[in-house]
VEXKOL-833766 format. One record per residue (C-alpha): residue in three letters; z, x, y. Coordinates in pm, whole numbers, padded with zeros to 5 digits, always signed. Layout:
VEXKOL-833766
ALAZXY ...
***
This chain:
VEXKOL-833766
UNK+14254+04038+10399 UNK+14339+04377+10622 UNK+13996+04511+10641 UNK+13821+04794+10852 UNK+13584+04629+11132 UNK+13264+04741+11207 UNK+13291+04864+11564 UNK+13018+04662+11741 UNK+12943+04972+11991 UNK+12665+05208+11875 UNK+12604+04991+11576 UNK+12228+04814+11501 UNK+12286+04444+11524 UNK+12202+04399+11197 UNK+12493+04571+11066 UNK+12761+04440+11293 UNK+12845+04198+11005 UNK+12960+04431+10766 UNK+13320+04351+10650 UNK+13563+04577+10441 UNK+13823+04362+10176 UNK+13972+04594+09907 UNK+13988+04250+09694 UNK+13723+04155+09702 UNK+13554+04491+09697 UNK+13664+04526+09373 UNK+13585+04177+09178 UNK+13244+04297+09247 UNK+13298+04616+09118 UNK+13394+04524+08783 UNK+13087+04330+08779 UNK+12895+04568+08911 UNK+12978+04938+08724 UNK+12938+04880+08374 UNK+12568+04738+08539 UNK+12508+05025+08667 UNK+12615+05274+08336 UNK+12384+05063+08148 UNK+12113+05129+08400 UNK+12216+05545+08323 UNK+12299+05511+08748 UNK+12652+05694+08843 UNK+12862+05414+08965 UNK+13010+05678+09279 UNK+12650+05722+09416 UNK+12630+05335+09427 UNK+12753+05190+09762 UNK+12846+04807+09766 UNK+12898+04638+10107 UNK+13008+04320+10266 UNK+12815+04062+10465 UNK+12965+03799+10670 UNK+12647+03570+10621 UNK+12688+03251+10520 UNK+12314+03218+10381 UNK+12200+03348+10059 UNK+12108+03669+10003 UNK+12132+04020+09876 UNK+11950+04337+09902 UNK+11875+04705+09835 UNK+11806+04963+10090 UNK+11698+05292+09991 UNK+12003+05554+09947 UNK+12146+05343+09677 UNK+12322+05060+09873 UNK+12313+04702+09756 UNK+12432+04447+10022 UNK+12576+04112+09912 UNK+12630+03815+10126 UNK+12909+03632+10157 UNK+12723+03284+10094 UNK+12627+03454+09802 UNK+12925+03479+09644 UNK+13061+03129+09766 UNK+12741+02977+09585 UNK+12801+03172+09247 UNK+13019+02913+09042 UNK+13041+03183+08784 UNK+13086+03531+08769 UNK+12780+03562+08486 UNK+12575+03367+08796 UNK+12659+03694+09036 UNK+12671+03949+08776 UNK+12260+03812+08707 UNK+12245+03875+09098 UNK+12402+04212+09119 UNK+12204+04337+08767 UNK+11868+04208+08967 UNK+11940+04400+09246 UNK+12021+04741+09010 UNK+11679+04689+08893 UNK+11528+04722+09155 UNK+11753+05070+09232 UNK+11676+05197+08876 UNK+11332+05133+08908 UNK+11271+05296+09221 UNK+11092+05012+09411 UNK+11277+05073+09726 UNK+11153+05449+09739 UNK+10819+05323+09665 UNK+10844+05047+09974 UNK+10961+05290+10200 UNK+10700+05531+10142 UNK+10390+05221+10233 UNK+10666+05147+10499 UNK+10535+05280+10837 UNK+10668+05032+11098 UNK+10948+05116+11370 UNK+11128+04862+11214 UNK+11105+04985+10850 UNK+11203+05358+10998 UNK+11525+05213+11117 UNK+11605+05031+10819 UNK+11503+05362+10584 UNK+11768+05544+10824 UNK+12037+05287+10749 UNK+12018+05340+10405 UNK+12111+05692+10438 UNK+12372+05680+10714 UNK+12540+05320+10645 UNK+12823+05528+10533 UNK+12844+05609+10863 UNK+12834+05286+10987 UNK+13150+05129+10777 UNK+13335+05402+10976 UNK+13336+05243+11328 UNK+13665+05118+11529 UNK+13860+04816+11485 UNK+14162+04692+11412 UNK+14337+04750+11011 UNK+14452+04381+11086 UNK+14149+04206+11158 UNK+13985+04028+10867 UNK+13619+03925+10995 UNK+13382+03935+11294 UNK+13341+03714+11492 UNK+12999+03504+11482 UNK+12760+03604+11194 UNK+12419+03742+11282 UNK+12149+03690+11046 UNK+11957+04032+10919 UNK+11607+03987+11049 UNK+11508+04241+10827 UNK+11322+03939+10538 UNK+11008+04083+10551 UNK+11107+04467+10559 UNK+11280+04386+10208 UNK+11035+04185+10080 UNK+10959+04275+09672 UNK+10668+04187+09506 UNK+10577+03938+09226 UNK+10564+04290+08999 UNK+10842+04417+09123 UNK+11070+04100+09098 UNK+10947+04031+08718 UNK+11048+04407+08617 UNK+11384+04388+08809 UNK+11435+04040+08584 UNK+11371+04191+08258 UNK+11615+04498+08409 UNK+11846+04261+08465 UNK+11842+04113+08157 UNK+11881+04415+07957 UNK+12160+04583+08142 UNK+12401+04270+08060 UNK+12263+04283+07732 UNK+12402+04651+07712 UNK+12729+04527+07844 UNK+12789+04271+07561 UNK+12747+04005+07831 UNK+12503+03696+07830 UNK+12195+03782+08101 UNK+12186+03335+08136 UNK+12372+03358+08446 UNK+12116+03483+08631 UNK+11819+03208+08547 UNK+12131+02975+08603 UNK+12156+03098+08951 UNK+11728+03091+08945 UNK+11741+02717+08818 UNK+12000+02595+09112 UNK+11775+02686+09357 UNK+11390+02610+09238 UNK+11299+02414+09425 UNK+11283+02697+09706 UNK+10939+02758+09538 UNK+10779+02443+09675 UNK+10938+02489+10032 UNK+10724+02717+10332 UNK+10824+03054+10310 UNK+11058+03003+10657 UNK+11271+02746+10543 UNK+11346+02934+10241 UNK+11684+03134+10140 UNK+11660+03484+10254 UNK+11709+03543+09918 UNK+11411+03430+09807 UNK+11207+03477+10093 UNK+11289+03870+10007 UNK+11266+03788+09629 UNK+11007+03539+09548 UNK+11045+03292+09256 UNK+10829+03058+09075 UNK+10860+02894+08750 UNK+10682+03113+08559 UNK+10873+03361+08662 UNK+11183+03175+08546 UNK+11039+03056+08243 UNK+10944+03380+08131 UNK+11299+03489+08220 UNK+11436+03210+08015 UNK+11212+03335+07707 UNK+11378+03660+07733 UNK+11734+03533+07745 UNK+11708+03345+07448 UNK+11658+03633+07206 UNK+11971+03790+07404 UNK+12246+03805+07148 UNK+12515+03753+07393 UNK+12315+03469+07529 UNK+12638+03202+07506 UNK+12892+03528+07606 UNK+13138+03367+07814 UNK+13266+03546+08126 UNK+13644+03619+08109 UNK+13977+03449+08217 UNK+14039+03730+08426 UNK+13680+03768+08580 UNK+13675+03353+08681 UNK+13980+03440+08855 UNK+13894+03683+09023 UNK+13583+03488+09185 UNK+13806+03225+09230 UNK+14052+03352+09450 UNK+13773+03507+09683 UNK+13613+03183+09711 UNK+13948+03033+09809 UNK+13983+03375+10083 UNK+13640+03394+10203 UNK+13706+03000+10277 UNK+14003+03052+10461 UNK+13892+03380+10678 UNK+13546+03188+10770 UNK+13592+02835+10766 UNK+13746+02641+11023 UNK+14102+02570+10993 UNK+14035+02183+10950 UNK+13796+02220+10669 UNK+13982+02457+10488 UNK+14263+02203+10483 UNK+14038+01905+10419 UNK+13877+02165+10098 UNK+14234+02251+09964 UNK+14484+01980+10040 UNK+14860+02007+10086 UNK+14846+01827+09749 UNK+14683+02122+09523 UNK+14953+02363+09465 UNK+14677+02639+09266 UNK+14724+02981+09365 UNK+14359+02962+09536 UNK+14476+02649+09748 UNK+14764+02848+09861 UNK+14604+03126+09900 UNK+14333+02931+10123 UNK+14616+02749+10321 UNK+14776+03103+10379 UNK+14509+03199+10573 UNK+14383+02898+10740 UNK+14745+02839+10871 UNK+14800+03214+11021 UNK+14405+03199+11175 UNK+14514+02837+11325 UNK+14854+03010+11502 UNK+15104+02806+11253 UNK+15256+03177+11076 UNK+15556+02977+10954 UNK+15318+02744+10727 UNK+15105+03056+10652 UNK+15447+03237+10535 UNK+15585+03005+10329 UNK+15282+02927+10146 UNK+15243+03314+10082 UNK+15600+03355+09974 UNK+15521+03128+09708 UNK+15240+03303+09545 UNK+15459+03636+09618 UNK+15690+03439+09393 UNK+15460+03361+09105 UNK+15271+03681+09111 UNK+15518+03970+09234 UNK+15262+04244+09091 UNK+14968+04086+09361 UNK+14882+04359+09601 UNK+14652+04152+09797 UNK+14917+03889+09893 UNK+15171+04113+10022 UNK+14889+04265+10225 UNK+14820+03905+10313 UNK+15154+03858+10460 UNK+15166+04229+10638 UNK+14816+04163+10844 UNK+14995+03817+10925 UNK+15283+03965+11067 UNK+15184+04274+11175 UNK+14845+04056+11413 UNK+15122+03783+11560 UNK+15326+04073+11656 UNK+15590+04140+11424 UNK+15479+04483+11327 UNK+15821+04617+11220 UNK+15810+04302+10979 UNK+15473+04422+10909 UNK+15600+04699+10726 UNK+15761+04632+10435 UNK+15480+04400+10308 UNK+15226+04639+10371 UNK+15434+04903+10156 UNK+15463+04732+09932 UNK+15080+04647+09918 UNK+15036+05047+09828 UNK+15328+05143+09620 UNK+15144+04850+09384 UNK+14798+04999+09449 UNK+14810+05353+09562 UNK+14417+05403+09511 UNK+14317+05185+09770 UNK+14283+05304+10116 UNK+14261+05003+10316 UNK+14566+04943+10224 UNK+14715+05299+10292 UNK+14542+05246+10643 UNK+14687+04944+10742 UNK+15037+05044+10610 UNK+14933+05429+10827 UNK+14875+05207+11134 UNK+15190+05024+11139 UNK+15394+05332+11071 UNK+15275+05514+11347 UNK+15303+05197+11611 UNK+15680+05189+11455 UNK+15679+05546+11683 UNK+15975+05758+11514 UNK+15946+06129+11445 UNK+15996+05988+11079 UNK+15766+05726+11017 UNK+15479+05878+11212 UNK+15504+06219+10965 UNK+15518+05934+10679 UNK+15212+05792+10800 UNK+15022+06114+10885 UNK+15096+06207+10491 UNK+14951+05827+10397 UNK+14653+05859+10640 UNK+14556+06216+10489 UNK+14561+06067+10184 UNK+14373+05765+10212 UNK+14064+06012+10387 UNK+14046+06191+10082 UNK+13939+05885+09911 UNK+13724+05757+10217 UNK+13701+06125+10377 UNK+13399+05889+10609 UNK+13636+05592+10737 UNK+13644+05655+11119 UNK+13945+05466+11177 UNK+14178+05622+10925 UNK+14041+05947+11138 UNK+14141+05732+11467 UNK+14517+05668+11371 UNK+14547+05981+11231 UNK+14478+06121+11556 UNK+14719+05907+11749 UNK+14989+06065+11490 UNK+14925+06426+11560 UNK+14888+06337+11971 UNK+15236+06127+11957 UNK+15409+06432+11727 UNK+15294+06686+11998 UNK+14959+06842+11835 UNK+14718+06767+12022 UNK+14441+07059+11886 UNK+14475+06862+11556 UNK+14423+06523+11751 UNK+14125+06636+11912 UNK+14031+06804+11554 UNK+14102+06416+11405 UNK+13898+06231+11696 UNK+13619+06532+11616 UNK+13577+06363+11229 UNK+13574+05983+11381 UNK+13311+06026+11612 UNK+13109+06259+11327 UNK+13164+06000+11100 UNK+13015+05750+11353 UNK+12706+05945+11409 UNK+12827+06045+11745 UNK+12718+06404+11735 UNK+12799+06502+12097 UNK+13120+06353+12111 UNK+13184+06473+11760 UNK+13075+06874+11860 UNK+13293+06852+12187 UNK+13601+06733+12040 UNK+13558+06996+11761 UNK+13473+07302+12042 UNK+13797+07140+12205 UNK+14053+07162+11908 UNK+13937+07516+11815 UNK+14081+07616+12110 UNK+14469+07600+11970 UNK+14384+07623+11595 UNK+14422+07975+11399 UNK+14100+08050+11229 UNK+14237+08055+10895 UNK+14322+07671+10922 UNK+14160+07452+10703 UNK+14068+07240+11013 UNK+13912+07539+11256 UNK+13688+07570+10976 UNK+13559+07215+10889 UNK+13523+07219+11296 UNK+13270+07517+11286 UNK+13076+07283+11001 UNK+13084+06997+11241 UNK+12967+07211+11563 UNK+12698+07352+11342 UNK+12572+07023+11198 UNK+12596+06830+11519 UNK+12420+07093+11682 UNK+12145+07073+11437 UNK+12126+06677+11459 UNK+12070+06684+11813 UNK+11806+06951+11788 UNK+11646+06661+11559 UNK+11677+06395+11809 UNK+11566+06620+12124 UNK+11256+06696+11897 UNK+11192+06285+11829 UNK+11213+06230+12170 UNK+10982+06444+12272 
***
C-alpha cells in the first residue's frame, strides 16, 4: 500500500486523515465514473479521496470532491451497496445542493470548510514518506453539522441515485440495502448516530419510497461482477491489515485460509508487526498466482524498501510500474528509491520517472520534493530550488513557494520552461498574499 501521506504541518486537523492507495483509488473509480457520465458530470473534474475513519460516512464538499471513509467501505458487503453510496453522494454534486449550502453557510467554520473544497488538491500534496501506508491515529471530522442535507435534499439525491445506476445497466437495490442495514439509526438521538446519517438523515419513509422506486428499475436483480466483488474484496482484506492490529488481523484471516485476501491481509499484518520474513513469503505466493498484480509487487517494495532494504526495494517497485505505467504513486515510490540508490545513473532514471509521474499529478508535493533532491544530488541546484518552489506552491505555502522561485531564477536562462512557470508562481503567490494581508486586516 505505498501511498503519499498527508503532511500533518500546515494541514486543518480535519484533513490529516487523508490517505493516498492507487488500489484502492481505483476500485472506487470504476464504481464511481460511469456514475458520474450518467449524471452528464466529467469524471476528471471529480476528485475522490481517502479517509482513515473507521466510522461511517461520506461526503461532498463544494469544488466537486466526494470523501469516502474507510469504515465505509469495510461495511459495504457488496460493491452495488457502495456504488448506492457513491451514486447518493453524485446527487447531491449534480444537483447543486452543496453550492446552495454554502451560500446560507456564513459561519467561520463553514468558510473553512468552503475553502477546503477548493484547495484540497492542495492538501493531498503535503510531505511524507512514498513508503508509509496510513497515519497514525484517526481523527474524526467534526464537520456533521456543516454537511448536514436536508430531508429535500436527501430524497432528490435518492431518486438521483437511483437513476444514474439505472443508466449504467446496474441494479440501484444496493443502496436501500445499505439504507435497510442500518435503520434503526432512525430511532437513535441524533449523537449516537453514524456520521453518515447524522449528515444524511433517514427514515422509513424515506426508504420505503426508495424501495418503490427500485422496483420498477429494470436492472433491479443486476448482479455486480466477478471482477468488481474482487476488487472490494481485496481492499477489505488491505484496509484490515494496514489498520487493524496485528493480532486481529491474524485472528480475522487465519494461517488456515490460503485466499488471496487472507494472504494478502497476513502480508501486511506480518511486515506492520516487524516479522518481514512471514510478510515475504506470504507475498511471494500471491506474486506466484497473480504475476500481472501491480499492487503486490508494490506490496513487497514498501516492505523492503521501510525495513531498510531499499536496494531490494527496487526491483519490486519496477516492476510495480512497468505493469502500470499510469499510476504515479507508483512511479513515486519507485523515483524515491532510485534516487536514495545515489548513482549518476539511477538518479537521471528517476528524475525522468518523477517528471513523469507530475504530469499526471502536476499538484503532488512530494513527487516535487524528490525531484528536488535529484537535481540538488546531480549538481543543479537552480532547478532544485525551482522543484522545492512547486512543493511548497502546491502546499499553499505562498511565501516559501515565491522565495524559492525568486531563488532559482537566479541561474535559469529565461527561455527555460522552468524560469517561466517561476514568474507564474511569483506572480500568483504575490497575489495570494495580497489576499491574505487584506483578510487580516
Amino acid at each position: 500500500m505505498t501511498v503519499l501521506l498527508v503532511g500533518l504541518l500546515s494541514v486543518p486537523a480535519y484533513a490529516q486523515s487523508l490517505i493516498r492507495d492507487t488500489e484502492i483509488e481505483e476500485t472506487l473509480r470504476n464504481y464511481t465514473n460511469p456514475i458520474l457520465r450518467a449524471a452528464n458530470l466529467q469524471s476528471s473534474s471529480v476528485d475522490l479521496y481517502l479517509v482513515n475513519d473507521p466510522s461511517l460516512n461520506a461526503f461532498v464538499t463544494r469544488g466537486q470532491n466526494i470523501f469516502v471513509h474507510t469504515g465505509l467501505i469495510l461495511e459495504a458487503q457488496t460493491p452495488n451497496q457502495l456504488k448506492g453510496v457513491l451514486a447518493h453522494e453524485t446527487g447531491h454534486i449534480a444537483s447543486g445542493h452543496i453550492v446552495r449550502r454554502d451560500q446560507s453557510n456564513k459561519s467561520a467554520y463553514g468558510a473553512m470548510l468552503i475553502a477546503a473544497g477548493l484547495g484540497i488538491a492542495a492538501i493531498l500534496a503535503g510531505e511524507g514518506g512514498a513508503g508509509a501506508a496510513i497515519l497514525a491515529g484517526s481523527q474524526q471530522f467534526a464537520i456533521i453539522d456543516v454537511l448536514a442535507h436536508s430531508r429535500i435534499d436527501e430524497a432528490s439525491a435518492d431518486q438521483a441515485a437511483a437513476k444514474y445506476l439505472e443508466i449504467t445497466g446496474q441494479s440501484p437495490k444496493g443502496l436501500v440495502d445499505f439504507f435497510e442495514k442500518f435503520r434503526y439509526q432512525e430511532l437513535l438521538s441524533n449523537g449516537r448516530r453514524y456520521p453518515y446519517f447524522r449528515g444524511h438523515p433517514l427514515s422509513g419513509d424515506r426508504i420505503d419510497k426508495l424501495r418503490e422506486i427500485i422496483e420498477e428499475s429494470p436492472y433491479r436483480d443486476t448482479k455486480d461482477t466477478d471482477e468488481e466483488v474482487q476488487a472490494l474484496i481485496m481492499a477489505h482484506a488491505k484496509l484490515t491489515g494496514f489498520i487493524d492490529a496485528p493480532q486481529t488481523v491474524f485472528s480475522k484471516y487465519p494461517e488456515t485460509d490460503t485466499s488471496k485476501p487472507a494472504r494478502y491481509a497476513r502480508a501486511v499484518a506480518h511486515y506492520r508487526a516487524g516479522d518481514l520474513n512471514s510478510a515475504l513469503k506470504e507475498i511471494n505466493v500471491l506474486i506466484a498466482q497473480e504475476p500481472k498484480n501491480p499492487y503486490f509487487y508494490e506490496l513487497k517494495g514498501q516492505m523492503l524498501y521501510e525495513s531498510g532494504k531499499g536496494a531490494r526495494a527496487i526491483a519490486p517497485f519496477r516492476e510495480s510500474v512497468r505493469l502500470k505505467p499510469s499510476a504515479p504513486l507508483l512511479q513515486i515510490a519507485l523515483g524515491q528509491v532510485l534516487i536514495e540508490k545515489d548513482t549518476p545513473e539511477s538518479i537521471d532514471e528517476a528524475i525522468k520517472i518523477l517528471k513523469s509521474a507530475l504530469q499526471k499529478e502536476s499538484t503532488n508535493g512530494f513527487a516535487w520534493y524528490q525531484l528536488s533532491q535529484g537535481y540538488d544530488r546531480l549538481g543543479q541546484p537552480s532547478l532544485a530550488r525551482y522543484a522545492i518552489a512547486e512543493q511548497a506552491f502546491a502546499r499553499g505555502d505562498y511565501q516559501r513557494a515565491r522565495s524559492f522561485a525568486l531563488r532559482s531564477q537566479e541561474g535559469l536562462a529565461q527561455y527555460k520552461a522552468q524560469w517561466r512557470r517561476a514568474s507564474d508562481i511569483i506572480v500568483i503567490a504575490d497575489t495570494q498574499l495580497a489576499k491574505r494581508k487584506n483578510r487580516r486586516k
